[in-house]
N, C-alpha and C positions, 0 to 999 in steps of 0.2 A: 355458792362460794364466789363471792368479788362480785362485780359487773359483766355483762352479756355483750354490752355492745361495744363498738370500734371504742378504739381510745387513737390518741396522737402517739407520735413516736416519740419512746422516750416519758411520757406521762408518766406520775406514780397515781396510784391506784387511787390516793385518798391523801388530803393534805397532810404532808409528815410525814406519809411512810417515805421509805430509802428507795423499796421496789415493785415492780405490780406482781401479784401472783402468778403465776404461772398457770398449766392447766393438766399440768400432773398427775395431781393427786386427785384432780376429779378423774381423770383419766383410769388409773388405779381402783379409784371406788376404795381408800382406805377406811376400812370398821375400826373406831375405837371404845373398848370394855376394859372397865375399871370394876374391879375386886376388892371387896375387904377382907381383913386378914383372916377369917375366917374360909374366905370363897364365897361369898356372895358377892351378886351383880348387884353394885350402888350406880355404874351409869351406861346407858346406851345409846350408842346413837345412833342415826337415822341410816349410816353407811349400813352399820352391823344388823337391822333389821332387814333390810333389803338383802345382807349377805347370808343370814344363818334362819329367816325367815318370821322370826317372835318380836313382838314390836315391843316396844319398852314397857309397856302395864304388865305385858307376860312374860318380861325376862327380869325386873328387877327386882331383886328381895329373895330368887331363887339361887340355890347352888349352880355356879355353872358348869360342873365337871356333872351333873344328873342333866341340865339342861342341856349341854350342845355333845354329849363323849356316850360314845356307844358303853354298855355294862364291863366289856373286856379291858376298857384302856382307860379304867376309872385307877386303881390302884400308881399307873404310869403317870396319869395326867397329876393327883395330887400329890407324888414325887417333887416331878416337876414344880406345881406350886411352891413346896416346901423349902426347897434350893433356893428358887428366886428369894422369897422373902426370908430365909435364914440370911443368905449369902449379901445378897442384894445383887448378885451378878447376873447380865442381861442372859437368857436363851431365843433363840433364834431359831426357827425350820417349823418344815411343813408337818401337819398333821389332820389326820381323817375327822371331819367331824360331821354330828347329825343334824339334819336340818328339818324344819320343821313339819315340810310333807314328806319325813321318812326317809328319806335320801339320803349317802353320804359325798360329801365333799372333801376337797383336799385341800387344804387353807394353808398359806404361808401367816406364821406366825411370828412378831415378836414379843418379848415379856422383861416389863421391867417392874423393880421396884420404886413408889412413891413413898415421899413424906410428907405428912403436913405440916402445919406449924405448932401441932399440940402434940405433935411425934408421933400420931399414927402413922401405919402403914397401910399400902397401900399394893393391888397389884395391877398395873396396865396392860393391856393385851392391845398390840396394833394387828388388823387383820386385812389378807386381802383372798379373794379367791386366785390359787393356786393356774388358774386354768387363762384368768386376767394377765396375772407378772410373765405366763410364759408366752402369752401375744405379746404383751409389750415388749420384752423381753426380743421376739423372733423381729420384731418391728423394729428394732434398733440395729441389731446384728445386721437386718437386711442392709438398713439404710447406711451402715457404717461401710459394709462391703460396697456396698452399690455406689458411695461416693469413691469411695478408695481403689475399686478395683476397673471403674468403668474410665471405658477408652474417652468418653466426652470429659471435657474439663469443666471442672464445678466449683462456684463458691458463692460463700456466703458474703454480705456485706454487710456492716449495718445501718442502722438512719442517717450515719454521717456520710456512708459511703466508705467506711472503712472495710480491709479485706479481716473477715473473723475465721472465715474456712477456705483452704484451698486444697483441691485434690493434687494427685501426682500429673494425672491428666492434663492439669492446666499448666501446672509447672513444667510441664514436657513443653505445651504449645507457647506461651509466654516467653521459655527460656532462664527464667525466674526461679531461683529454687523458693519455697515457701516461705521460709523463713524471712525472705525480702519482700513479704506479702503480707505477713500479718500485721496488722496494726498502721497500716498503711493506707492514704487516700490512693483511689482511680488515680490519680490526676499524678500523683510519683511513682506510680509503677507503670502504668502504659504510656512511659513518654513516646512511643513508636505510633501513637497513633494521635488524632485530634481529640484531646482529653477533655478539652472546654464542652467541644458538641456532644460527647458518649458522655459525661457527666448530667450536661442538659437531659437527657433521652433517660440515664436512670432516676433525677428527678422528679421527672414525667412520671415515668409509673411507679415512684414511690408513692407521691400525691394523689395521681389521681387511679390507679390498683388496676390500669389498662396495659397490660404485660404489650410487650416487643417480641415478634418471633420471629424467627429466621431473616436475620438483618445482616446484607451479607458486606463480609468488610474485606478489606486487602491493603497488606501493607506488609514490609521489611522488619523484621525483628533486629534488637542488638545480639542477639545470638548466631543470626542467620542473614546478615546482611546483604548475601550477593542475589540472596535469591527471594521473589515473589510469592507471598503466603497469604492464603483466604480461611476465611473460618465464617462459621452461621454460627452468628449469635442470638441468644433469648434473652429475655430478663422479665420477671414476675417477682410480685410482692409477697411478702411472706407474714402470714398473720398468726397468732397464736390460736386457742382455742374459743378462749374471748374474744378474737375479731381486733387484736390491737393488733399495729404496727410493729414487727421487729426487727423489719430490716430487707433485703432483696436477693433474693437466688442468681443467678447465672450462669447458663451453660454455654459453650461454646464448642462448635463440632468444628474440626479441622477439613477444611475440606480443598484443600489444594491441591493433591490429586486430579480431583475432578476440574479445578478451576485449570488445572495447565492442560487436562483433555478441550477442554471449552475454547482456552486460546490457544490451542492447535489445530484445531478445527476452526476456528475461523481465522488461524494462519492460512491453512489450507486455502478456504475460501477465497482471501485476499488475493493468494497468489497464483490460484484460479483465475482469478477476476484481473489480475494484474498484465498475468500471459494472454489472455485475449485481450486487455487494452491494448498491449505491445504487437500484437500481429495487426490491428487495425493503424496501430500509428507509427509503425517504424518500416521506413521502405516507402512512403509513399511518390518518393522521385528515385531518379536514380541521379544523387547526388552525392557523393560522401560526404561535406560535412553537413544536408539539409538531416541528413540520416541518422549522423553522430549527436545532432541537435536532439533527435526526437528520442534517442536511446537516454540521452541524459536528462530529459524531461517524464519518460515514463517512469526513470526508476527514485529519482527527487519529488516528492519527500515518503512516496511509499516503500522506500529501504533504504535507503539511505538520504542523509541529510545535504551531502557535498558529494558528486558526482562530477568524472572529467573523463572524456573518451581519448585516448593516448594513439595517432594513427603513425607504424614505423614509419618516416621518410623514406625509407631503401624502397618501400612498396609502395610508394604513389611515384615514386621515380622508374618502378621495374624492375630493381637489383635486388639481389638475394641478399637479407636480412644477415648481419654478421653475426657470429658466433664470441666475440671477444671486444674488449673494451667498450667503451660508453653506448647506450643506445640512442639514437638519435629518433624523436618523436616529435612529429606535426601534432600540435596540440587542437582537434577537431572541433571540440565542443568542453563546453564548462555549466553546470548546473548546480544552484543553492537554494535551499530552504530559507524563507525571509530572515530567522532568525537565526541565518548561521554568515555572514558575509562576512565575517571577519574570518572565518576559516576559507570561505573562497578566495579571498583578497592574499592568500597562502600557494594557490593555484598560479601555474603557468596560463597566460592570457592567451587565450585561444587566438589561433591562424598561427602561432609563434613556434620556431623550430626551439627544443629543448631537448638538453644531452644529459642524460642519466648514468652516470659513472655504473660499474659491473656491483659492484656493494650496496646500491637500492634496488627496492623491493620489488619497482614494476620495472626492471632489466630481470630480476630474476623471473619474473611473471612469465618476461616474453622469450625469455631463453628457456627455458624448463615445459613452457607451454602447459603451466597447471597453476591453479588460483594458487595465494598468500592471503593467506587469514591469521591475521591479530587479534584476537578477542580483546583482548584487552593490554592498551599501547600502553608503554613505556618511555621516558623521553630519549634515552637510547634510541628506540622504535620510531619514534618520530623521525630521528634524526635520518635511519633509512630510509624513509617513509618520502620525504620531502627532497626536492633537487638542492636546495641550499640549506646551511644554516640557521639563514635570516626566516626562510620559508618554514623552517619547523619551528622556529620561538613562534611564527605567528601560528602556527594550527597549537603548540602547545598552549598560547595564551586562548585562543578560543574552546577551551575543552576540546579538543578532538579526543576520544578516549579507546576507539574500533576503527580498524583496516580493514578493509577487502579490494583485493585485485585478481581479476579473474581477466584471462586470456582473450581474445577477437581471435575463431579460428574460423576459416571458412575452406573448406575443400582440403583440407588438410595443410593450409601456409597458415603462416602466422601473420596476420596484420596489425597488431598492436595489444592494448589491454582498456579495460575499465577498471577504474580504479574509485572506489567509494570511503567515504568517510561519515563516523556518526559523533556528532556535538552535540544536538539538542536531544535529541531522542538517546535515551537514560540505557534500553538493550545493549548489549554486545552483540554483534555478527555472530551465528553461530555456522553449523553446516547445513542447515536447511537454508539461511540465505545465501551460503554458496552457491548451492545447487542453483537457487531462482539464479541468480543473476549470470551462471553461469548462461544458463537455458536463454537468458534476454538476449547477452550479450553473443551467444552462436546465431542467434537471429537477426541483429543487427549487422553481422559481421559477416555473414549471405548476402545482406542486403550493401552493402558495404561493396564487398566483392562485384555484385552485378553493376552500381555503379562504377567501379574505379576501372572493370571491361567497357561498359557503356562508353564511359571517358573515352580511353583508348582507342573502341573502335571507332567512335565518332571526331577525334583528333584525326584517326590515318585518312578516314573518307574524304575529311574537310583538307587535309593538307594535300591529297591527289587532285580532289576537287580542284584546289584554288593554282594549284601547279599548271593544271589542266587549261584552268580559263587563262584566257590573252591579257596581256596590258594592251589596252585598246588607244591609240590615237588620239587627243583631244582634236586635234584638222586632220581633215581629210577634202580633196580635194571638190569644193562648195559644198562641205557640210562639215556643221559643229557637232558633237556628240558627246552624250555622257551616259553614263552605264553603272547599276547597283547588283548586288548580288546577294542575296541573305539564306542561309542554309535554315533548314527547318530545325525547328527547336529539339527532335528526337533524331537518335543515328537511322532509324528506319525511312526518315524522312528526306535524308543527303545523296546528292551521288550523279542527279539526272539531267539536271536545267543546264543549258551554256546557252553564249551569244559568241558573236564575234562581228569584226568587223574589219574587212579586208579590199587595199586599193587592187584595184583591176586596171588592166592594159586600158588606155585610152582616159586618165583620171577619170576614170567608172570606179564605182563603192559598192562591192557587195554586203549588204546588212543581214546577221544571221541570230535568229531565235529558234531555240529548240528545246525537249524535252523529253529522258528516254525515260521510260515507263519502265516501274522497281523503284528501287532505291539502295544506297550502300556504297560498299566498295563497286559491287558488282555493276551496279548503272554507272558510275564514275569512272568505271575504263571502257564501258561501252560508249558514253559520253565522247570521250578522248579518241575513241575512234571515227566516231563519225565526224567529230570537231575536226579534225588531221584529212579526214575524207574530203570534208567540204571545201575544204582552204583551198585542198588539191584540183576538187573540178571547176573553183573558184576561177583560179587562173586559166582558168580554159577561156574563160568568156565566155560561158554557157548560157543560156537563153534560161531562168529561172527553174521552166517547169522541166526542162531536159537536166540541169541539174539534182534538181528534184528524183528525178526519174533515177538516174547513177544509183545516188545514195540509197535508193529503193532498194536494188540490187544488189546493192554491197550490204543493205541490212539483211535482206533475207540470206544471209552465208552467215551472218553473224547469233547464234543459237540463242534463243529465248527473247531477241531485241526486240522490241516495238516500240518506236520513236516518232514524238509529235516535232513538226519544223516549219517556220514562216522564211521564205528565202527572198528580199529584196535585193535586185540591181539597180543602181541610181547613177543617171547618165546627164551631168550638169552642162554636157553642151545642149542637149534638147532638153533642162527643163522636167525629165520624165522616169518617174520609177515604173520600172516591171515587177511583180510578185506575184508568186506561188506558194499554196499554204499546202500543208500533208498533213492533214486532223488537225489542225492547229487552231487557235483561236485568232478571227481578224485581226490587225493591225491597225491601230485606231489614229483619223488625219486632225490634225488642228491645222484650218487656212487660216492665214492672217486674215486678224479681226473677226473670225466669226469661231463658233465653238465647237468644239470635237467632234467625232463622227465617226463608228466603224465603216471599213470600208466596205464593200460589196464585194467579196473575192468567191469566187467556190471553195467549201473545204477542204476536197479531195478526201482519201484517205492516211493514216498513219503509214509512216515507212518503216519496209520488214511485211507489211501485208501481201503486198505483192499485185499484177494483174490489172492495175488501174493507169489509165492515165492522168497527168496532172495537166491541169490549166494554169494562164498566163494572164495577169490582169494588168495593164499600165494605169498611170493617171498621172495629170502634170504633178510636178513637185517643184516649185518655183523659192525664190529668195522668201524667208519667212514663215515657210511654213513647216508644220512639226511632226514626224511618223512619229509613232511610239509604237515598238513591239516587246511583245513582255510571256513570260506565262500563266499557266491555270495557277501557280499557285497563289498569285496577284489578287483576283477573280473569285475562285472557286471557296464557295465554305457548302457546312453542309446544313444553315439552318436556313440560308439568301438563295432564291432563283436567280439563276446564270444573267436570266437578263435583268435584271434588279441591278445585279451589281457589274457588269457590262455598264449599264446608266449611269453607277456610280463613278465609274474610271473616266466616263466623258465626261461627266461635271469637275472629277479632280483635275483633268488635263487644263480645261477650259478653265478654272479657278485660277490651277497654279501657273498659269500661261507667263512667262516670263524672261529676261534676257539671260540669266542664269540654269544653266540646264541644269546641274548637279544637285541646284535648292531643289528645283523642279522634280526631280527623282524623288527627293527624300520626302516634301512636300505631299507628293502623290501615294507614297507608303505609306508614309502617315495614316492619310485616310483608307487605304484601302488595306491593307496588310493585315488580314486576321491572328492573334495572339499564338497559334501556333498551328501547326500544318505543314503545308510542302516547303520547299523551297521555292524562293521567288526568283526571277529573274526579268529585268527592265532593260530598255535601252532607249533612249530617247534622238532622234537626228533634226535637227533644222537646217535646211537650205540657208545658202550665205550666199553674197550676191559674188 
């Protein structure tokens, strides 16, 4: 019946027909027997041999109610005949019949009457095995439940790509009731997604019958707009029994459940991954704003797109954050995502003080000390949102669409806020990026903390320190001097170095270099004692190394001290310096015209030690020539041998040898002053005639 093989879609079967067969009625196996008005079989066909078992030499010419009707349901069966062809009205239903190896069957029956053109009658019998219609039959019902009742969404399309079938299933997932479905191309019903490419792709396998499976897609529906939907899609060709074309299946499984466990799990991960970037990069000085830099750099653009660290003024001042009207905020740090600058350019310009009236969002932040979350701003919201007017037209014209501000708490005060905003990236802030950002910004705002103590304690050290050292003399009786002093780049490192420089009875100059061992507040009033000590057996006129000797004494009373010191007397009527060192390092000569030279002195030991005696070394010191005493922190690194760089300080003296003492200091720093470490301490003297 028809052709076997493919056909094109849409084909008809044979030039002129309307449609191509279908595969039906092979499907069925319908028997058709024709009767004459008597009951004999005048034709059989090939179905009804195969169904009742007698092939047409042995059924026609015979009575068929002797041929196929058991002896009991003969009187019944030509009944029936007799209706039909009195009446002419059709009968219909099943009944038992005998088959040719003895067996009975249960045949669905219909019976009508024919006429021909010369007015006989006729009886037709359509038949099919009873046991046939109830597979097809169960085959149908399956397939109509299984479309209709199954949670996947399914439809049919056909050659054009038109919707011919849609379940409830997909009208759920679509959003689409059916009816907006049928008779409808792809390409007007899925405007939510890229209809041109999913068009293409069913093309594909209408042409060439290589089905798509599990293709996974994600997009916004118009029914469901705020939120993110995934679905696996199929698609296969659908051919009849013949092998032609008639059109394409699709099923589609909702799987967005699973797709928001997927990206929660690797939200997770992200912001796994994010708190250990933030414990490697936030904190790495103790600076406040290097710090607020790196807070607003971890969290742009992995959460937010516009990031600004908000630090109170009252608490880099000292004073207790107020309770009532505007908050006043040092603006720390500013960070944006490339494509968001126009909402930065909305941002207060960091180092800048900015006063936030009691009715914006980050005064409520820091009064409340609990985040502000907008999921989704309002231009109202903005207007909170932003210190000015002008400031919130600009975040409004840049999309801003999400707020988050979350608190800086450290030890229980309040230091300020983060405050985040999202333009490019399409999210809203929800409570899991509360929580992250809470979790960065308690971490920054420890780190915050320890600098703005840092500060502090390394401002008190430095201010006792520099209280402590003299305003030194530029003359002194034949000698000019100049003197530097640089405190070490960390507070652990301040507190120890002093000089001085003090006239003695008989215009004598006592010259004094020292350094106490520690650092802090603590070395810096130990410092201050021995400096106040020295000046005192200064004026004695003490023979260097008996001076020496005192302070020995008075360290060893003073608990924990150990103090390095180089003590010179310079007596410009003879010409001649005396010096005593206490662990100290030489004291390096430039003679006129020729180049520098430590001296030869003994180094005694550190004072506070105790039980040693100190030595006295003189040598001329005439018009022109130059002491330099300095300390270890000049000198000392820890990657250069002592006398490496000892060698180094005589070539810088002897370089920067010159009529300007104070270039000469700076000069000499220059080269020797390692990028961070102790404190330094220089003094430079040249005889004058």
């Amino acid at each position: 019946m028809g052709r076997t093989g493919p056909a094109q879609p849409g084909a008809p079967d044979r030039p002129g027909a309307d449609s191509s067969p279908t595969g039906l009625l092979d499907l069925l196996s319908v028997a058709a027997v024709v009767l004459d008005a008597h009951g004999r079989v005048v034709f059989w066909s090939p179905q009804a041999e195969e169904l009742f078992g007698y092939s047409a030499q042995e059924a026609l010419g015979r009575f068929a109610a002797q041929l196929l009707v058991h002896q009991e349901h003969w009187d019944e069966v030509i009944s029936l005949f007799g209706e039909v062809m009195e009446s002419g009205t059709d009968w219909a239903g099943a009944f038992p019949v005998r088959h040719k190896d003895g067996s009975t069957r249960l045949v669905e029956f219909r019976n009508m009457r024919l006429l021909d053109d010369l007015g006989d009658t006729y009886a037709l019998g359509l038949a099919v095995d009873q046991a046939t219609v109830a597979r097809v039959e169960r085959g149908v019902a399956l397939s109509a439940r299984l479309v209709s009742q199954s949670p996947i969404g399914l439809a049919i399309l056909d050659p054009d790509l038109r919707y011919v079938t849609v379940n409830p299933a997909l009208e759920r997932i679509h959003g689409i009731p059916a009816a907006e479905h049928l008779g409808r191309r792809v390409r007007d019903v899925l405007t939510f997604l890229d209809t041109e490419a999913v068009e293409g792709r069913l093309r594909q396998v209408l042409e060439s019958g290589q089905p798509v499976s599990d293709r996974y897609v994600v997009a916004r529906t118009a029914a469901d707009p705020h939120r993110e939907h995934a679905w696996s899609v199929s698609y296969h060709r659908l051919e009849d029994a013949l092998g032609r074309v008639i059109g394409l299946a699709t099923s589609v499984i909702d799987i967005t459940e699973r797709h928001e466990a997927s990206l929660a799990t690797t939200r997770a991960r992200n912001r796994l991954a994010l708190i250990a970037h933030a414990s490697a990069s936030i904190g790495t000085t103790l600076d406040v704003e290097r710090t607020a830099h790196e807070l607003a750099g971890v969290v742009v653009p992995d959460l937010a797109d516009v990031a600004a660290v908000h630090v109170l003024d009252s608490v880099l001042c000292g004073r207790t954050p107020s309770d009532t009207g505007p908050a006043r905020f040092r603006v720390a740090a500013v960070a944006a995502a490339p494509a968001c600058a126009a909402a930065q350019a909305a941002a207060d310009p960091p180092g800048g003080l900015a006063a936030y009236d009691s009715d914006r969002l980050l005064t409520q932040c820091v009064r409340t000390r609990r985040p502000v979350l907008v999921a989704e701003t309002t231009r109202g919201d903005l207007r909170h949102i932003a210190r000015t007017s002008e400031a919130a037209s600009l975040l409004e014209t840049a999309g801003v669409h999400s707020y988050l501000a979350v608190p800086l708490l450290a030890r229980g005060e309040i230091l300020g806020a983060l405050s985040l905003e999202r333009a490019g990236t399409p999210a809203a802030f929800d409570e899991d990026d509360s929580l992250l950002a809470c979790e960065l910004a308690a971490r920054a705002a420890t780190c915050i903390d320890n600098a703005r103590w840092y500060q502090s304690v390394r401002d008190t050290a430095l201010t006792l320190q520099r209280r402590l050292l003299p305003e030194l003399p530029s003359r002194l009786p034949g000698l000019r001097i100049a003197c530097r002093y640089l405190p070490a780049g960390a507070v652990t490192g301040i507190g120890g170095d002093w000089f001085d420089a003090m006239r003695l009875p008989g215009d004598k100059t006592a010259l004094v270099v020292g350094d106490v061992m520690g650092s802090g507040i603590n070395a810096a009033a130990s410092m201050g004692q021995l400096r106040s000590a020295t000046r005192a057996f200064a004026q004695l006129d003490l023979d260097p190394a008996e001076a020496l000797h005192h302070l020995d004494r008075l360290t060893e009373d003073v608990e924990h001290t150990i103090a390095t010191c180089a003590y010179c007397r310079y007596d410009p009527e003879r010409g001649e310096c005396r010096v005593s060192v206490a662990g100290h390092l030489p004291p390096a000569l430039v003679r006129s015209g020729r180049p520098a030279g430590l001296l030869d002195v003994p180094s005694g030991v550190p004072l506070g030690v105790g039980g040693w005696a100190f030595g006295t070394t003189a040598f001329p010191f005439r018009p022109g020539d130059l002491l330099a005493l300095y300390t270890d922190g000049l000198v000392e690194t820890r990657e250069d041998p002592i006398d490496a760089r000892l060698g180094l300080l005589c070539e810088a003296l002897s370089d920067a040898h010159g009529p300007d003492l104070g270039e000469m200091c700076d000069r000499v720093l220059d080269t020797l002053r390692p990028p961070a470490g102790d404190d330094v301490a220089l003094l430079l003297a040249r005889a004058q005639p």
